[in-house]
GUROMI-526146 format. One record per atom (N, C-alpha, C): residue number from 1; residue in one letter; atom name; z, y, x. Coordinates in steps of 0.02 Angstrom, whole numbers. Example, Ala and Ser with C-alpha at 12.3 -4.5 7.8 and 13.67 -1.06 7.14 Angstrom:
BEGIN
<atom k="1" r="A" a="N" z="390" y="-284" x="660"/>
<atom k="1" r="A" a="CA" z="390" y="-225" x="615"/>
<atom k="1" r="A" a="C" z="390" y="-165" x="660"/>
<atom k="2" r="S" a="N" z="354" y="-112" x="642"/>
<atom k="2" r="S" a="CA" z="357" y="-53" x="684"/>
<atom k="2" r="S" a="C" z="394" y="2" x="645"/>
This chain:
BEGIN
<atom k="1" r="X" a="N" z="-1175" y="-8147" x="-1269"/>
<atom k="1" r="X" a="CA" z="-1104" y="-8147" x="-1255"/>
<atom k="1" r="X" a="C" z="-1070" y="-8204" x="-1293"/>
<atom k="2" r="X" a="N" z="-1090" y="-8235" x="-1364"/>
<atom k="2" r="X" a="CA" z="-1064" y="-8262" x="-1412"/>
<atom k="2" r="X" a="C" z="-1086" y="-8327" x="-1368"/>
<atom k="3" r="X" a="N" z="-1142" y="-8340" x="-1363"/>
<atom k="3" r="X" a="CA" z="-1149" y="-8410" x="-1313"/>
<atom k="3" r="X" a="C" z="-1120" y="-8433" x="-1254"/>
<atom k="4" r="X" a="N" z="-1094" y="-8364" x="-1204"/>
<atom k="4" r="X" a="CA" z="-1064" y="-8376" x="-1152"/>
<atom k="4" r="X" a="C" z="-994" y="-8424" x="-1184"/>
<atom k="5" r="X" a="N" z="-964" y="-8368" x="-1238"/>
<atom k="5" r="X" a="CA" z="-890" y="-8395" x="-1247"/>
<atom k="5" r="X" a="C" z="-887" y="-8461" x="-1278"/>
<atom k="6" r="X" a="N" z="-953" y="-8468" x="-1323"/>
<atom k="6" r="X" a="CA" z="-951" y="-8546" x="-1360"/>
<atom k="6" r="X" a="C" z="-957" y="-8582" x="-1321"/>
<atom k="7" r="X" a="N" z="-998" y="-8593" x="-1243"/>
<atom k="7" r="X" a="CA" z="-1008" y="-8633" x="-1194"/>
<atom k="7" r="X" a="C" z="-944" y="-8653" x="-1162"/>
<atom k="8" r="X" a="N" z="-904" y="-8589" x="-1148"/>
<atom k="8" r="X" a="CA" z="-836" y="-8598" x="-1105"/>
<atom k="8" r="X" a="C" z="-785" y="-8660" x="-1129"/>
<atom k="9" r="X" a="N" z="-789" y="-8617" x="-1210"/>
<atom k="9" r="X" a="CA" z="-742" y="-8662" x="-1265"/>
<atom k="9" r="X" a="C" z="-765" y="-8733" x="-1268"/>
<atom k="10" r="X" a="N" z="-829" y="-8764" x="-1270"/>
<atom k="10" r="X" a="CA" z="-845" y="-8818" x="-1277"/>
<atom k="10" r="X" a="C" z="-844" y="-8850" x="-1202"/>
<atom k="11" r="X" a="N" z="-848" y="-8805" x="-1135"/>
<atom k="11" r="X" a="CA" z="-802" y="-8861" x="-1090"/>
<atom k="11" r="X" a="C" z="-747" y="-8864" x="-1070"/>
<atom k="12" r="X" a="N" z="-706" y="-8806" x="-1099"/>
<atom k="12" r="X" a="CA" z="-629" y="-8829" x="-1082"/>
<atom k="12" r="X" a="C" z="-595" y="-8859" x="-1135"/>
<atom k="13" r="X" a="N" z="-634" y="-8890" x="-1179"/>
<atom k="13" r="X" a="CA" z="-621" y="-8950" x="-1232"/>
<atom k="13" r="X" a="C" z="-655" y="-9018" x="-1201"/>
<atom k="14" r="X" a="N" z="-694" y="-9025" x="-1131"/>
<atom k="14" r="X" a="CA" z="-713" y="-9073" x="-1142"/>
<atom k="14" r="X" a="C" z="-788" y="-9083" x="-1179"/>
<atom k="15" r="X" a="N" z="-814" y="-9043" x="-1202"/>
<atom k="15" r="X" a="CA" z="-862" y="-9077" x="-1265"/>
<atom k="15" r="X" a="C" z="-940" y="-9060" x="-1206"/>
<atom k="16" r="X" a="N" z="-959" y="-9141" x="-1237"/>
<atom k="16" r="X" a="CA" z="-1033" y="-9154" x="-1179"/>
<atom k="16" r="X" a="C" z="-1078" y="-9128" x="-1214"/>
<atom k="17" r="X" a="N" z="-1113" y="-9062" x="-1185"/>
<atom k="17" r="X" a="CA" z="-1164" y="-9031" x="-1222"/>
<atom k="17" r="X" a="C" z="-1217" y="-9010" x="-1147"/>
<atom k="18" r="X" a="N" z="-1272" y="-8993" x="-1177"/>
<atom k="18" r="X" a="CA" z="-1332" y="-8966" x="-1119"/>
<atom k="18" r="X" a="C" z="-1316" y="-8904" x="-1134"/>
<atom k="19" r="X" a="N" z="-1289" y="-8853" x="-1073"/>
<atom k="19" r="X" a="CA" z="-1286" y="-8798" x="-1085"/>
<atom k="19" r="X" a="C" z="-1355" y="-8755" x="-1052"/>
<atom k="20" r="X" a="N" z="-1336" y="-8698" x="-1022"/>
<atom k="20" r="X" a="CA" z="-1418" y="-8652" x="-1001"/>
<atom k="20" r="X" a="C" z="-1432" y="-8687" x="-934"/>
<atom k="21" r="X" a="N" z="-1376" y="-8708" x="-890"/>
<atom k="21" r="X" a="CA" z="-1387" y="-8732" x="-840"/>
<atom k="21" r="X" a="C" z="-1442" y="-8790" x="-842"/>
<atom k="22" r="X" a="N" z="-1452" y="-8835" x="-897"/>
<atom k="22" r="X" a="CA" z="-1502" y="-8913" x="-908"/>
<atom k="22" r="X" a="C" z="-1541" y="-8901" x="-946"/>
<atom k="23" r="X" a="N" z="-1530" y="-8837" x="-1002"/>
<atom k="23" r="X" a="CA" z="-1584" y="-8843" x="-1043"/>
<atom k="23" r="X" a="C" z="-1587" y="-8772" x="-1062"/>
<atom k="24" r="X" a="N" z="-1649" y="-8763" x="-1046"/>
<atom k="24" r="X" a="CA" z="-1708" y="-8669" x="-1057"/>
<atom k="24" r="X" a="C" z="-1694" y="-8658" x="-1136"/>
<atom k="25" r="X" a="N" z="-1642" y="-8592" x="-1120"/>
<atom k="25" r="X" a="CA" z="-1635" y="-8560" x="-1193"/>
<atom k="25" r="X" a="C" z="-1709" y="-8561" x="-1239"/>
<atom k="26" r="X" a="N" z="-1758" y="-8531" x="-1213"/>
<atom k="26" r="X" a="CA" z="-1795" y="-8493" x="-1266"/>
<atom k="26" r="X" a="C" z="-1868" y="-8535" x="-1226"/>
<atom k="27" r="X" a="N" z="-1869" y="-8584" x="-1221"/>
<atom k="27" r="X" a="CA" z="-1926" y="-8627" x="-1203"/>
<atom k="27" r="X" a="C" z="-2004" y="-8631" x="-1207"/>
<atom k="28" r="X" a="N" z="-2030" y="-8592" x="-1225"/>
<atom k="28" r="X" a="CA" z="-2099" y="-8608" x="-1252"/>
<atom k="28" r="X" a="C" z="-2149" y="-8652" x="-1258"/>
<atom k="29" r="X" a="N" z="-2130" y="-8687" x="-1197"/>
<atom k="29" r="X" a="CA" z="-2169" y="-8760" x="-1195"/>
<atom k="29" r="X" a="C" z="-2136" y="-8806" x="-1235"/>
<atom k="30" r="X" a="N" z="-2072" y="-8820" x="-1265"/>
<atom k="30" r="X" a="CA" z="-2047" y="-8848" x="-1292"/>
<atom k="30" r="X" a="C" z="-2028" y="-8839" x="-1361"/>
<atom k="31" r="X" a="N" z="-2085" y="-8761" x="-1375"/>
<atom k="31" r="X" a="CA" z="-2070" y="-8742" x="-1454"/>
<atom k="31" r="X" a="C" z="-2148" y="-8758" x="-1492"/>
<atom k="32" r="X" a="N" z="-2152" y="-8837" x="-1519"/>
<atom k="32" r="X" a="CA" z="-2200" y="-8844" x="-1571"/>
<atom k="32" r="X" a="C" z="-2239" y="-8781" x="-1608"/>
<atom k="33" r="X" a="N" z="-2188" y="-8761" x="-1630"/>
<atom k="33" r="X" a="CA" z="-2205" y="-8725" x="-1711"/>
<atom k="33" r="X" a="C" z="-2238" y="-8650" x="-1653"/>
<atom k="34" r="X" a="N" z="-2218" y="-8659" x="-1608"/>
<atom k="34" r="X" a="CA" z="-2253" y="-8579" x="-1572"/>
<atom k="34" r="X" a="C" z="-2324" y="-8608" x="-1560"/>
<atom k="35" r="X" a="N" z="-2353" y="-8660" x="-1529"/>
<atom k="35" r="X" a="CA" z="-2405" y="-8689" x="-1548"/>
<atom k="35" r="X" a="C" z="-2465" y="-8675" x="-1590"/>
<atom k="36" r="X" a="N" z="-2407" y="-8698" x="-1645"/>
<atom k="36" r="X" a="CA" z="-2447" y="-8726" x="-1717"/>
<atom k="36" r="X" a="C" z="-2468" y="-8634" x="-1731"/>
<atom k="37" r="X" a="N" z="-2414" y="-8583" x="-1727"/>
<atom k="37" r="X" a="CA" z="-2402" y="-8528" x="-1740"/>
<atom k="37" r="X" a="C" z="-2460" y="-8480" x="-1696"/>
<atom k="38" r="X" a="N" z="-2473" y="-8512" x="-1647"/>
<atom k="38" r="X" a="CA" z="-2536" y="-8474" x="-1592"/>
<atom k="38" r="X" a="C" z="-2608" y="-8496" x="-1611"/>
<atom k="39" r="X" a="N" z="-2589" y="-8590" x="-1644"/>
<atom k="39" r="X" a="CA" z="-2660" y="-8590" x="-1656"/>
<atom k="39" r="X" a="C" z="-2686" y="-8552" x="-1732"/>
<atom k="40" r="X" a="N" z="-2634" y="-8552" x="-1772"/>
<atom k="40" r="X" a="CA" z="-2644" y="-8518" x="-1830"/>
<atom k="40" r="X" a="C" z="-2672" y="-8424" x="-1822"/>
<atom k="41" r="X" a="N" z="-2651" y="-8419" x="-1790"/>
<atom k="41" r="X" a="CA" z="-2657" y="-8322" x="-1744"/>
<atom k="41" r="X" a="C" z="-2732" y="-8329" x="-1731"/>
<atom k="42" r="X" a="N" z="-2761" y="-8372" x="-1676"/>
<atom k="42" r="X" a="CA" z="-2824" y="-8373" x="-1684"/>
<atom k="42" r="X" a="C" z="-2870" y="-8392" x="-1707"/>
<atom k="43" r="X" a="N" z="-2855" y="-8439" x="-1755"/>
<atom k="43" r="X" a="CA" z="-2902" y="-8439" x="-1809"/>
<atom k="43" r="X" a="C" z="-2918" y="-8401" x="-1832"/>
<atom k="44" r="X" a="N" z="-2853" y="-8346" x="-1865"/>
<atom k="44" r="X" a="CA" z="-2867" y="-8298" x="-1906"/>
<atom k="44" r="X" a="C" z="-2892" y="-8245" x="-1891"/>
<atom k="45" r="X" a="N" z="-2873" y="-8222" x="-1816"/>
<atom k="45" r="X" a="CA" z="-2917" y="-8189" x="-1777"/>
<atom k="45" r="X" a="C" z="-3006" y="-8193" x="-1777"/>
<atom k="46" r="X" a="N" z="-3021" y="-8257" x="-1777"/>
<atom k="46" r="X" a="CA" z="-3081" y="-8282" x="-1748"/>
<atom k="46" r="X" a="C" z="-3111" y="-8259" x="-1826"/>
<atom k="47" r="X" a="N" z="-3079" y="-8257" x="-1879"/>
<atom k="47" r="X" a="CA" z="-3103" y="-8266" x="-1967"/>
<atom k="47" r="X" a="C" z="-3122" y="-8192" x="-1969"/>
<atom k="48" r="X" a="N" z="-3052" y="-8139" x="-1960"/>
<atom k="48" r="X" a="CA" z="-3070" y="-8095" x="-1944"/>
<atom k="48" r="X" a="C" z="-3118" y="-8042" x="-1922"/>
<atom k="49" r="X" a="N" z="-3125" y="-8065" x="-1877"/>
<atom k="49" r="X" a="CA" z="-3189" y="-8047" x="-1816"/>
<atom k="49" r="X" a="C" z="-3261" y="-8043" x="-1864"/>
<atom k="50" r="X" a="N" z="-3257" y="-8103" x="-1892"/>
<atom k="50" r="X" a="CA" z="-3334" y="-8105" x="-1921"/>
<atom k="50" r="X" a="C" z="-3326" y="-8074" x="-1994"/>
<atom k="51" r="X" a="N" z="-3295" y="-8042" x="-1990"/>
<atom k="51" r="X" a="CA" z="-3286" y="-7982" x="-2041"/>
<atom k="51" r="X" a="C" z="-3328" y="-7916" x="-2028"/>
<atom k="52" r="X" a="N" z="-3345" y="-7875" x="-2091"/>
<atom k="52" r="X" a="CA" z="-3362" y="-7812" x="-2079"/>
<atom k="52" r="X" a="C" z="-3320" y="-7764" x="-2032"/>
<atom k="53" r="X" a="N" z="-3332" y="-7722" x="-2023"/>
<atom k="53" r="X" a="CA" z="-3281" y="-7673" x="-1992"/>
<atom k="53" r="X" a="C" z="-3225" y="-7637" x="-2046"/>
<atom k="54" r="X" a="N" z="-3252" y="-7647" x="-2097"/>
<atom k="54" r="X" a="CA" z="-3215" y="-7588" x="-2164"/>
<atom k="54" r="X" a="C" z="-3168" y="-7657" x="-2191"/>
<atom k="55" r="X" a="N" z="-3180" y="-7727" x="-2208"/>
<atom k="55" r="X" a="CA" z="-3133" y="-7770" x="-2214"/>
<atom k="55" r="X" a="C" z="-3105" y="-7783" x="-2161"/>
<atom k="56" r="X" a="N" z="-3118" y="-7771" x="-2102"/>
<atom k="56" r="X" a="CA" z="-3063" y="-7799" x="-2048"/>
<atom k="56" r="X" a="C" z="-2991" y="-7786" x="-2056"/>
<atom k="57" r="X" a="N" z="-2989" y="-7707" x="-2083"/>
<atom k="57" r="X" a="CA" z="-2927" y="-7666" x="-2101"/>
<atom k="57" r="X" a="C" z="-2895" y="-7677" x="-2158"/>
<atom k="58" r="X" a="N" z="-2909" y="-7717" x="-2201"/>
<atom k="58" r="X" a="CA" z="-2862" y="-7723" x="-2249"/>
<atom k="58" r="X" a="C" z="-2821" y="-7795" x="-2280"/>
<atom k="59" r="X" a="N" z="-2761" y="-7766" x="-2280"/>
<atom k="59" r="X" a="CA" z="-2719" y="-7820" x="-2303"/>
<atom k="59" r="X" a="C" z="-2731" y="-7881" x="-2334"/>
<atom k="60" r="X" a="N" z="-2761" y="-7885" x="-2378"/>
<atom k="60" r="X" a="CA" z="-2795" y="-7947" x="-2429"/>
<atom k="60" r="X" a="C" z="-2850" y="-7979" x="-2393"/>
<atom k="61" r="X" a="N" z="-2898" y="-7949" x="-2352"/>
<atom k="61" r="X" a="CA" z="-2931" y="-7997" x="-2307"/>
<atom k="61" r="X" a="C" z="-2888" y="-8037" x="-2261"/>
<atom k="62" r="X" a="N" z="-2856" y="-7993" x="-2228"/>
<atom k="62" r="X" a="CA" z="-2808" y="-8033" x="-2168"/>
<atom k="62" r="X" a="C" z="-2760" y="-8107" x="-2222"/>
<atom k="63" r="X" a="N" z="-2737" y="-8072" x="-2282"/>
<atom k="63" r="X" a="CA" z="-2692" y="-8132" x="-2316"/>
<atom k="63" r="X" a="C" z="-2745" y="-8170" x="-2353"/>
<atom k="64" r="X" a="N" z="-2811" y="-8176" x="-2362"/>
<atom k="64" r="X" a="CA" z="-2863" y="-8204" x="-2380"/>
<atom k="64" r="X" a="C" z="-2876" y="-8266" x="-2325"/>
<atom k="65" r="X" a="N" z="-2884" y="-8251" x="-2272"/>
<atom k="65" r="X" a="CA" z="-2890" y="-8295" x="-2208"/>
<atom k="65" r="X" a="C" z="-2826" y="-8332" x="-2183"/>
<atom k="66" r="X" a="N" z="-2778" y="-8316" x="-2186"/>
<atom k="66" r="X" a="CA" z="-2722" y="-8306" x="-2175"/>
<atom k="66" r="X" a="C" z="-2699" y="-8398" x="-2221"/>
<atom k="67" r="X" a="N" z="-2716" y="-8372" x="-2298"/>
<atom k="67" r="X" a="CA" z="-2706" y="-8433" x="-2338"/>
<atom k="67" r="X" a="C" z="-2773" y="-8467" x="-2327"/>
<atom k="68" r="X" a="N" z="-2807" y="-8474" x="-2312"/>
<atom k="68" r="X" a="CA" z="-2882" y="-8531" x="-2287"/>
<atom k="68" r="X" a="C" z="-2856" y="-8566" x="-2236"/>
<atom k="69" r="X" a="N" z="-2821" y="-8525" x="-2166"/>
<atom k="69" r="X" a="CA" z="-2838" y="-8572" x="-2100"/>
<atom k="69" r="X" a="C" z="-2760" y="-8629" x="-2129"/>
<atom k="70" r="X" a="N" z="-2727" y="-8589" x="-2159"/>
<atom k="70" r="X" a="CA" z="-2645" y="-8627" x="-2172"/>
<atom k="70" r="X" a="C" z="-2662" y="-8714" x="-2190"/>
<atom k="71" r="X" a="N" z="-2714" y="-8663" x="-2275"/>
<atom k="71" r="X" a="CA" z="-2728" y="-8734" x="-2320"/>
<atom k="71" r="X" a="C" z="-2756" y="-8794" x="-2268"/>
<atom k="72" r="X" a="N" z="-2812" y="-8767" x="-2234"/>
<atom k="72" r="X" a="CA" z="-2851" y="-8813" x="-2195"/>
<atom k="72" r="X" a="C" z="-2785" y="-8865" x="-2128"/>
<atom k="73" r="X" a="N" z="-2744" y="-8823" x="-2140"/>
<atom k="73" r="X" a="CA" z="-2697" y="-8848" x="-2091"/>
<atom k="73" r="X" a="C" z="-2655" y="-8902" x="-2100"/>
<atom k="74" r="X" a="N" z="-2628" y="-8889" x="-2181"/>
<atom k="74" r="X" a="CA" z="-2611" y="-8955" x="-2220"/>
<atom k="74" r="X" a="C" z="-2621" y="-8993" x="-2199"/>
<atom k="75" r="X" a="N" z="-2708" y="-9019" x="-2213"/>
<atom k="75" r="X" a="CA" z="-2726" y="-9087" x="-2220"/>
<atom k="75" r="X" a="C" z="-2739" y="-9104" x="-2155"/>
<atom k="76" r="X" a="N" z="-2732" y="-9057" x="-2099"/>
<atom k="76" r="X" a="CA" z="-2753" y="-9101" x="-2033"/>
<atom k="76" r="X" a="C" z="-2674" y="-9125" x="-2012"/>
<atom k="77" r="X" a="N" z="-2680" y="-9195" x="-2041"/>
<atom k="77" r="X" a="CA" z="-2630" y="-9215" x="-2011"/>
<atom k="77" r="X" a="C" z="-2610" y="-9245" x="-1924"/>
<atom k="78" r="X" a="N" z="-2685" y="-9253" x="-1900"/>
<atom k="78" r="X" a="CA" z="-2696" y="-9265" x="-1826"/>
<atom k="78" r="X" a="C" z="-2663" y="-9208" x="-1785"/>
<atom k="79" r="X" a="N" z="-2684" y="-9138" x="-1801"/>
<atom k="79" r="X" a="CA" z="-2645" y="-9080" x="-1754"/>
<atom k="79" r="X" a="C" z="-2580" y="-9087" x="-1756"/>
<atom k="80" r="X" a="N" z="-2537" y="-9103" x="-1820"/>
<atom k="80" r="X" a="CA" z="-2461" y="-9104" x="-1793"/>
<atom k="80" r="X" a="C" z="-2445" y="-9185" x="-1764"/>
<atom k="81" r="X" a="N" z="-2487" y="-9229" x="-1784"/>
<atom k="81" r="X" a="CA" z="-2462" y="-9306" x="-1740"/>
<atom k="81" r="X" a="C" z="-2461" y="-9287" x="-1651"/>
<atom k="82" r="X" a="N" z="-2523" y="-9255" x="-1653"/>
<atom k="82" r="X" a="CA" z="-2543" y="-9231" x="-1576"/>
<atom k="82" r="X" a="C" z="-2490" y="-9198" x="-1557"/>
<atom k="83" r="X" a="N" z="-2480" y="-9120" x="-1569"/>
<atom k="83" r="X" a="CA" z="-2415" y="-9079" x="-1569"/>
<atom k="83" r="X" a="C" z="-2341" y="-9141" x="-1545"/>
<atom k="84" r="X" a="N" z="-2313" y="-9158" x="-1615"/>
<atom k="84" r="X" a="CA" z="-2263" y="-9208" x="-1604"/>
<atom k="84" r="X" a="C" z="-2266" y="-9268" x="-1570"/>
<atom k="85" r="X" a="N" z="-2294" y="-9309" x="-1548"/>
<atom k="85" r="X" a="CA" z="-2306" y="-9347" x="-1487"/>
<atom k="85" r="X" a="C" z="-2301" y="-9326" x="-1427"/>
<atom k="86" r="X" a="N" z="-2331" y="-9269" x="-1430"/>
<atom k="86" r="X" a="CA" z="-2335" y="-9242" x="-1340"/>
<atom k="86" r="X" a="C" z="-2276" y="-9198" x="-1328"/>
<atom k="87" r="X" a="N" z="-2213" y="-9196" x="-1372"/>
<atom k="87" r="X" a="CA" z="-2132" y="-9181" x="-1359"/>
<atom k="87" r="X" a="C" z="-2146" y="-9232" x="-1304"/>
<atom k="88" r="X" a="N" z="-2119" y="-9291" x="-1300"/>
<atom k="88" r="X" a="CA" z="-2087" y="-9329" x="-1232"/>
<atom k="88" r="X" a="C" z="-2127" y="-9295" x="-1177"/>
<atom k="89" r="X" a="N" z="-2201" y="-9283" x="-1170"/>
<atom k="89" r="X" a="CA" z="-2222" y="-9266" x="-1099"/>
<atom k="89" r="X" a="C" z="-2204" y="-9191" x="-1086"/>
<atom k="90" r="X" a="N" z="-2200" y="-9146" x="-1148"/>
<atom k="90" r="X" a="CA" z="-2172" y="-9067" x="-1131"/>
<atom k="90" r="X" a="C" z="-2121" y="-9055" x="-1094"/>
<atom k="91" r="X" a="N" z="-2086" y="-9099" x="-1142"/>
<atom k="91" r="X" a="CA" z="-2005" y="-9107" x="-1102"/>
<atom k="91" r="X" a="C" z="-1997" y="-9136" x="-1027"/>
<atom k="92" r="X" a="N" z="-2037" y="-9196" x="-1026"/>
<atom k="92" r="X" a="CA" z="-2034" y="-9213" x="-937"/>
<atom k="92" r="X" a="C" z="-2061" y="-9144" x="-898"/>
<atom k="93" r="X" a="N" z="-2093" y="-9126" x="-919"/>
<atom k="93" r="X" a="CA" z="-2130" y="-9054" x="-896"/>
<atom k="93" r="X" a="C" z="-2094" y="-9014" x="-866"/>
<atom k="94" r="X" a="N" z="-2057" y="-8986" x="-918"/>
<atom k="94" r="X" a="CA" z="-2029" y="-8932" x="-918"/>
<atom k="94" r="X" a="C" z="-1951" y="-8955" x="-864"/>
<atom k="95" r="X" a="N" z="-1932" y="-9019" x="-880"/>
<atom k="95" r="X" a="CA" z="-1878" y="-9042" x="-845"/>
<atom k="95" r="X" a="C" z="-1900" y="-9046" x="-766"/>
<atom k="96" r="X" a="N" z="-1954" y="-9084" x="-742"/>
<atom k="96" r="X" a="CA" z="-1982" y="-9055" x="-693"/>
<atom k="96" r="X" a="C" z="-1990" y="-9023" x="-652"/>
<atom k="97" r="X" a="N" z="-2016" y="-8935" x="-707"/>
<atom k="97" r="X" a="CA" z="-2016" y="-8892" x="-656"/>
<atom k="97" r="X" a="C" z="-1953" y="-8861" x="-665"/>
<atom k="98" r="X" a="N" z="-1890" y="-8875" x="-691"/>
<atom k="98" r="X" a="CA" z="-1828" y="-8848" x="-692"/>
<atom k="98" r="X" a="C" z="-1828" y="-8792" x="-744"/>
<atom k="99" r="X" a="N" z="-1843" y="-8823" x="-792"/>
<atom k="99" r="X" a="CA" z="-1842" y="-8752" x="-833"/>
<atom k="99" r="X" a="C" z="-1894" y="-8716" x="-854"/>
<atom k="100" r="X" a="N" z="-1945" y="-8718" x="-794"/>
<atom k="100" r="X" a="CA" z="-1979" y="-8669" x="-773"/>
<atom k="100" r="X" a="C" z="-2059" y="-8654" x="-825"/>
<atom k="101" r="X" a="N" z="-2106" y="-8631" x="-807"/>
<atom k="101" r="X" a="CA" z="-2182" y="-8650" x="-833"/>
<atom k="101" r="X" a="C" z="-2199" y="-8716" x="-835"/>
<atom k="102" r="X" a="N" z="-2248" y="-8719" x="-872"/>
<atom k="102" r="X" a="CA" z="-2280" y="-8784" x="-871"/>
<atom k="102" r="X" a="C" z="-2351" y="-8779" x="-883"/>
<atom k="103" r="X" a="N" z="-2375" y="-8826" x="-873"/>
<atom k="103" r="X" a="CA" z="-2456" y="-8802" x="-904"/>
<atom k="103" r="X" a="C" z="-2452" y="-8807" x="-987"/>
<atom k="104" r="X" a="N" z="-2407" y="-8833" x="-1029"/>
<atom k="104" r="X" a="CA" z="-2406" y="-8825" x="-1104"/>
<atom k="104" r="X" a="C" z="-2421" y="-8765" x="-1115"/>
């Protein structure tokens, strides 16, 4: 509701903004960090897995793996160049299909 009225207000002022009509509120192809955030999920998943059954369940394994796949994540600085570079083609993407899916 708060967006409808901020939208209204910013065009009966005039003010040039991309509203919902040009640009996908809640985007996924166009959200990096959901990415970075999915590939981090299965790592930890995958770390997980090759766990016992009796550590699978507890807290400190999961935040054990949890801080490994992160650290390892640091230093790859290639996954976020990759990630941030391929904004311009997401975006043609997504502009594209209007909003819509994409293969991202």
């Amino acid at each position: 509701m708060r967006a409808n009225k901020t939208q209204h207000l910013l065009q009966d002022n005039d003010v040039k903004f991309w509203g919902n009509d040009i640009w996908p509120g809640n985007s996924s192809d166009l959200n990096v960090a959901g990415c970075i955030r999915s590939i981090t999920k299965d790592e930890v998943e995958t770390k997980m897995l090759s766990e016992t059954e009796y550590n699978r369940d507890h807290e400190d394994t999961l935040k054990m793996h949890t801080e490994i796949v992160l650290t390892s994540m640091e230093e790859d600085t290639e996954l976020f160049e990759t990630l941030l570079c391929s904004y311009p083609s997401r975006f043609s993407a997504v502009k594209n299909a209007n909003g819509r899916h994409t293969d991202y």
